[in-house]
N, C-alpha and C positions, 0 to 999 in steps of 0.2 A: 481582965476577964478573958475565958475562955471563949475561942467563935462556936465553942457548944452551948455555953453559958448564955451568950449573948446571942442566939440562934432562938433559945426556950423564952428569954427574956422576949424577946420580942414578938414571939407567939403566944404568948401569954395576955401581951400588948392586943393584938389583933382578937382575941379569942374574948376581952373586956369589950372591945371596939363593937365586934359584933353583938354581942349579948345589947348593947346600949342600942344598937340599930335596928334588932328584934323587938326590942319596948317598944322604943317611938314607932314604929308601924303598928306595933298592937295597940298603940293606943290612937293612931289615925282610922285603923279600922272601927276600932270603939265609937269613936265620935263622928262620924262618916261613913261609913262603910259604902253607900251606894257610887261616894268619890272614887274611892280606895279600890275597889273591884273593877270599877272603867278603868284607871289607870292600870291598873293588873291586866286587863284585855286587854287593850293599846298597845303594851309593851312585849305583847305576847307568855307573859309568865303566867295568867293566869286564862283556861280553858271556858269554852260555857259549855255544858252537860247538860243534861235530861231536863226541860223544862226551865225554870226560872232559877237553877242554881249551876252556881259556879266552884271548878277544883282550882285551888289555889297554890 
């Protein structure tokens, strides 16, 4: 294989890796969400805005 081949190949890799890591949090927030949003403010990714909601 080419190191372009095997460059795509493996972004390809990562780009399945993350789609599977976007489920499993949408579905932690499904099931939890009040967890899921402390830990988003904890870690600082996620902000708290106008009253009782949060941008994530």
């Amino acid at each position: 294989m080419e190191p372009i081949e095997e460059a795509v190949q493996e972004l390809k890799e990562l780009n399945r890796t993350n789609k599977r890591l976007l489920e499993i949090q949408g579905l932690q927030f499904a099931l939890d969400p009040t967890r899921y949003i402390a830990r988003k403010t904890r870690s600082g990714e996620a902000i708290s805005d106008k009253g009782s909601y949060y941008q994530l």
